[in-house]
C-alpha positions in Angstrom: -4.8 -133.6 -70.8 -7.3 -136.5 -72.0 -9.2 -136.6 -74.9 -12.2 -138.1 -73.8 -15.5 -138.4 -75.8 -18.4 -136.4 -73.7 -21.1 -136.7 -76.6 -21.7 -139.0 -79.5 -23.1 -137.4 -82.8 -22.9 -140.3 -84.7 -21.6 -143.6 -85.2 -21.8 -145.6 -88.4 -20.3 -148.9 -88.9 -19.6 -150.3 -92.7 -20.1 -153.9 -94.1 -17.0 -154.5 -93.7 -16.8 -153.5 -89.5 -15.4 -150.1 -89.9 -16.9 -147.9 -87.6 -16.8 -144.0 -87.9 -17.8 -141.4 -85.0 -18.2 -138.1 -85.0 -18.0 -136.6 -81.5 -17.4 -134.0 -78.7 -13.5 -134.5 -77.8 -12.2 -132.9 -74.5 -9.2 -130.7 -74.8 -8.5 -131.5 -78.3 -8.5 -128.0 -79.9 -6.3 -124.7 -78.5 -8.5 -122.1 -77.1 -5.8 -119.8 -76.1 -2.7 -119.6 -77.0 0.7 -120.3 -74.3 2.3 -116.8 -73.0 5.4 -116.1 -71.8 3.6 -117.0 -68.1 0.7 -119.3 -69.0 0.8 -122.6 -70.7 -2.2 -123.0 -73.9 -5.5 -123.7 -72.6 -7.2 -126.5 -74.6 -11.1 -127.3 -75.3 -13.7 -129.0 -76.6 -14.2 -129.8 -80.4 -16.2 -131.4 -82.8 -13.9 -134.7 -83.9 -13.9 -137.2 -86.2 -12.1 -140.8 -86.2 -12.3 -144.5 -86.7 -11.7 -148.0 -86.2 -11.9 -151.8 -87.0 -14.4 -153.9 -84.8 -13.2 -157.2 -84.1 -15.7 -160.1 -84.7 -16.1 -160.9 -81.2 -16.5 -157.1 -79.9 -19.9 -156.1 -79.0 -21.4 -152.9 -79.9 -22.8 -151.1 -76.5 -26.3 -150.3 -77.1 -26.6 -147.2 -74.1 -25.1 -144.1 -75.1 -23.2 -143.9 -72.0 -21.7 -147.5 -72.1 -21.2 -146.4 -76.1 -18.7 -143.5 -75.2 -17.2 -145.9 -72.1 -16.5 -148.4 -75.4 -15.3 -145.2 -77.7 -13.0 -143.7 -75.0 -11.1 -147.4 -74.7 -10.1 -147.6 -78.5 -7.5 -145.3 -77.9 -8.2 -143.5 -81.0 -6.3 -140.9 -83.3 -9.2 -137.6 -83.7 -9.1 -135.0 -86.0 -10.8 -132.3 -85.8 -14.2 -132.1 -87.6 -15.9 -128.7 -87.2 -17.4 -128.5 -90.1 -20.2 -131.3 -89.4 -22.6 -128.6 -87.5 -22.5 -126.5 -90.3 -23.8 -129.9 -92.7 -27.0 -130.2 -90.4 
């Protein structure tokens, strides 16, 4: 199970380097439940983390190169599923 970005929503960074994202997450979220025969069956979901940049990091400017970047922070999501209903 990975828990890959597939699409960037946003992605804000502070004055002082913090960078938020709001994304799609692979298998982050249960979509069914584990039976007696079947282990849970994870999905997509609407995620929100963050990190520090370092001062010598620099910020992909291609969206695809911009999730490559993402997905290599290793970061801790929580689920966010209430940002579509915001827009």
């Amino acid at each position: 199970m990975s828990n890959d970005v597939t699409l960037i929503y946003n992605f804000d960074i502070d004055d002082e380097g913090y960078a938020t994202v709001i994304a799609i997450v692979e298998d982050i979220r249960i979509i069914h439940d584990a039976t007696k025969l079947d282990p849970p069956e994870y999905g997509p979901g609407v995620c929100k983390s963050g990190f520090y940049i370092g001062e010598d990091d620099e910020i992909p400017l291609s969206e695809d190169e911009l999730i490559d970047y993402i997905n290599e922070q290793d970061l801790d999501w929580e689920i966010y599923e209430d940002y579509l209903s915001e827009y």
